[in-house]
LUMVOBA-481147 format. One record per atom (N, C-alpha, C): residue in three letters; x, y, z. Coordinates in steps of 0.2 Angstrom, whole numbers, padded with zeros to 4 digits, always signed. Atoms other than C-alpha are relative to their C-alpha. Layout:
<pts>
AlaXYZ ...
</pts>
This chain:
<pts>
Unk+0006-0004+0000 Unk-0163+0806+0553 Unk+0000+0005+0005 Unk+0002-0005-0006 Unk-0168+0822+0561 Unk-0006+0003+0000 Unk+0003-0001+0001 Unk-0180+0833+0563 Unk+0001+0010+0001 Unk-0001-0009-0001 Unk-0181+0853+0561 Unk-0006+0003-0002 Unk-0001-0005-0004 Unk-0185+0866+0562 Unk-0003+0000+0009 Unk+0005-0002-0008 Unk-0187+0870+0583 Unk+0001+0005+0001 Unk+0006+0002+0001 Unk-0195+0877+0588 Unk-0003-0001-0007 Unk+0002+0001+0005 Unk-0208+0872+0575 Unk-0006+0007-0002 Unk+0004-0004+0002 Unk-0221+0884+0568 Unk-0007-0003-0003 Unk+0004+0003+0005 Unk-0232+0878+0554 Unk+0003-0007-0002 Unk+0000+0007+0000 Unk-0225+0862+0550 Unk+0009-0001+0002 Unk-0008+0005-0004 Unk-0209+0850+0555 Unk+0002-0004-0007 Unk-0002+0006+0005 Unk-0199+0840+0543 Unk+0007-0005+0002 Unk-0003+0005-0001 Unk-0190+0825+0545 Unk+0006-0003-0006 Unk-0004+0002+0006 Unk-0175+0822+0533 Unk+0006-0008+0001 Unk-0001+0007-0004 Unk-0168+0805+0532 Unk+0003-0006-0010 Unk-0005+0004+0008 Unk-0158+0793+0516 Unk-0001-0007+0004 Unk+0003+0006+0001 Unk-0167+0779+0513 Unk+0006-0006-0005 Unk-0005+0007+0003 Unk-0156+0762+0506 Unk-0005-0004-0006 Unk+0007+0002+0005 Unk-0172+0758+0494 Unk-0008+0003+0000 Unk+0008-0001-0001 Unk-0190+0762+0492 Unk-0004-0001+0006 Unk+0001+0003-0008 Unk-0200+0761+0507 Unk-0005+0003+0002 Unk+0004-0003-0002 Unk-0215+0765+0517 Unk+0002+0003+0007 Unk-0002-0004-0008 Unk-0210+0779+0533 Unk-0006+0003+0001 Unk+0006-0001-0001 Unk-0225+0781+0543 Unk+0004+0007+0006 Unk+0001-0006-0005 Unk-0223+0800+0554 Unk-0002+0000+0006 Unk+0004-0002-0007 Unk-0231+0802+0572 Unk+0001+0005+0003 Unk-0001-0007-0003 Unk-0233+0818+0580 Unk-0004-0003+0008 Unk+0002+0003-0005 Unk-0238+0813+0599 Unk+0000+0006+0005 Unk+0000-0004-0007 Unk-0244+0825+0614 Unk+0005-0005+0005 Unk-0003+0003-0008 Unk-0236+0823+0630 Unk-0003-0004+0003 Unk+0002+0005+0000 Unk-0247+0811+0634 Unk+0001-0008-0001 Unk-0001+0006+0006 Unk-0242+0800+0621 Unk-0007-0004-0005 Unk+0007+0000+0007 Unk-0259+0801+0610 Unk+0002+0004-0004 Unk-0004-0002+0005 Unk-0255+0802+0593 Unk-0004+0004-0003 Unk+0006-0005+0005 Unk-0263+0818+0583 Unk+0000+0000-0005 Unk-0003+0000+0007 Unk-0254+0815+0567 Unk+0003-0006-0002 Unk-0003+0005+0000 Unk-0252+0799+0560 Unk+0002+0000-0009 Unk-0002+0001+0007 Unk-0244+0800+0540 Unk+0004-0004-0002 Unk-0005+0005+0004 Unk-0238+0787+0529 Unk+0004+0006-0007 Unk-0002-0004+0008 Unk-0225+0794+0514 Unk+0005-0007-0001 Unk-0004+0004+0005 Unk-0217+0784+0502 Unk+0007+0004-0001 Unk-0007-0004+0001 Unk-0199+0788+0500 Unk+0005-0004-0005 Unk-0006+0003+0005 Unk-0184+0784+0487 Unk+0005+0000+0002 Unk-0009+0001-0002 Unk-0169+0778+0488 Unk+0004+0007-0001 Unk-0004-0006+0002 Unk-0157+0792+0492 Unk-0003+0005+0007 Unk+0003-0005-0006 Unk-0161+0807+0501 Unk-0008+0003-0001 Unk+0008-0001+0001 Unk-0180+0811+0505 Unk-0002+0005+0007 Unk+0002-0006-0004 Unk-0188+0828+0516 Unk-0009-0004+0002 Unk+0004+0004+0000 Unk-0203+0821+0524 Unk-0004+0006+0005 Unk+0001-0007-0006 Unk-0213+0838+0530 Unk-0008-0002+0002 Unk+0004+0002-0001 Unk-0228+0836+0541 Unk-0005+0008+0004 Unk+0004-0007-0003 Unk-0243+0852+0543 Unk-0001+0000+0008 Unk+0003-0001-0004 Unk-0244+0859+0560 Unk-0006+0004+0001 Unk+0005-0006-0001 Unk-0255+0874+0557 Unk-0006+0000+0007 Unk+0005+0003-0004 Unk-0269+0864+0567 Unk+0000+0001+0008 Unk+0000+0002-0009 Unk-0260+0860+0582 Unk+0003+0007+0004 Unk+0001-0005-0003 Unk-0260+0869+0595 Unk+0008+0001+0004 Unk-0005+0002-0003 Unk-0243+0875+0604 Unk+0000-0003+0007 Unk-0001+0004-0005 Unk-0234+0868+0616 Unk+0005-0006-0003 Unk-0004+0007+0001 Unk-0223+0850+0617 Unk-0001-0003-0003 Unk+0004+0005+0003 Unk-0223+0836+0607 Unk+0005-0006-0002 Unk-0003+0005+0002 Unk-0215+0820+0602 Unk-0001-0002-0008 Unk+0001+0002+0006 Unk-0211+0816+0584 Unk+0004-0007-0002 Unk-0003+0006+0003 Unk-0209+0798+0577 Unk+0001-0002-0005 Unk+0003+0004+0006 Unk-0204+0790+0561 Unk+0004-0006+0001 Unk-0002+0007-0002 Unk-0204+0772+0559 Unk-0002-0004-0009 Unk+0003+0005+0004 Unk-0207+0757+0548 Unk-0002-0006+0001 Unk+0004+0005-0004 Unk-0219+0744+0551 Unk+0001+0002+0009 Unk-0001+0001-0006 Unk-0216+0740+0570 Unk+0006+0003+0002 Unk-0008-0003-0004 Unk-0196+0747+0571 Unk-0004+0009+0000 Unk-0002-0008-0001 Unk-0194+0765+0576 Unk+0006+0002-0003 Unk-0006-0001+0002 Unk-0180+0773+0567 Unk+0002+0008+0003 Unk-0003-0008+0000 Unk-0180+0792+0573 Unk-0005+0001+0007 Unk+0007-0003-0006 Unk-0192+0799+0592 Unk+0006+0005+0001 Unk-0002-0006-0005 Unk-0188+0817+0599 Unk-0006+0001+0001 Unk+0004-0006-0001 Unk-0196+0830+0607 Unk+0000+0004-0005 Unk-0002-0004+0004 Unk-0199+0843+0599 Unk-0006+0008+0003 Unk+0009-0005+0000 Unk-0211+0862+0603 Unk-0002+0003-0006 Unk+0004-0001+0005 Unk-0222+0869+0591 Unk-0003+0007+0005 Unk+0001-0007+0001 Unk-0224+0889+0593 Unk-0009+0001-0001 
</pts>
């Protein structure tokens, strides 16, 4: 898994090959670590683009997680333009 474009502008996308069907939940997290964006996306076996709007937020740094259930699978930084 990664995460691009950085800087970010308008949105972040997370691309990532899934081994079956599955729920990948997103987090975008201040530097604080409060989370501002919390998205579930259903993904398919294979390769799957997982893009998340920033338009809202404001810039500055941030932490982007994707996970399933309770595991993490992907955490950076990341800034947002």
């Amino acid at each position: 898994m990664f995460g691009f474009p950085v800087p970010a502008k308008n949105e972040i996308a997370v691309s990532t090959v899934a081994e079956e069907e599955s729920v990948i939940t997103v987090r975008i997290l201040d530097v604080r670590g409060i989370t501002i964006i919390d998205r579930d996306f259903c993904t398919a076996a294979g390769d799957n683009l997982l893009r998340v709007n920033l338009k809202n937020v404001p810039s500055g740094t941030y932490v982007i997680q994707a996970g399933r259930g309770t595991e993490t699978l992907f955490s950076t930084r990341f800034i947002k333009d």
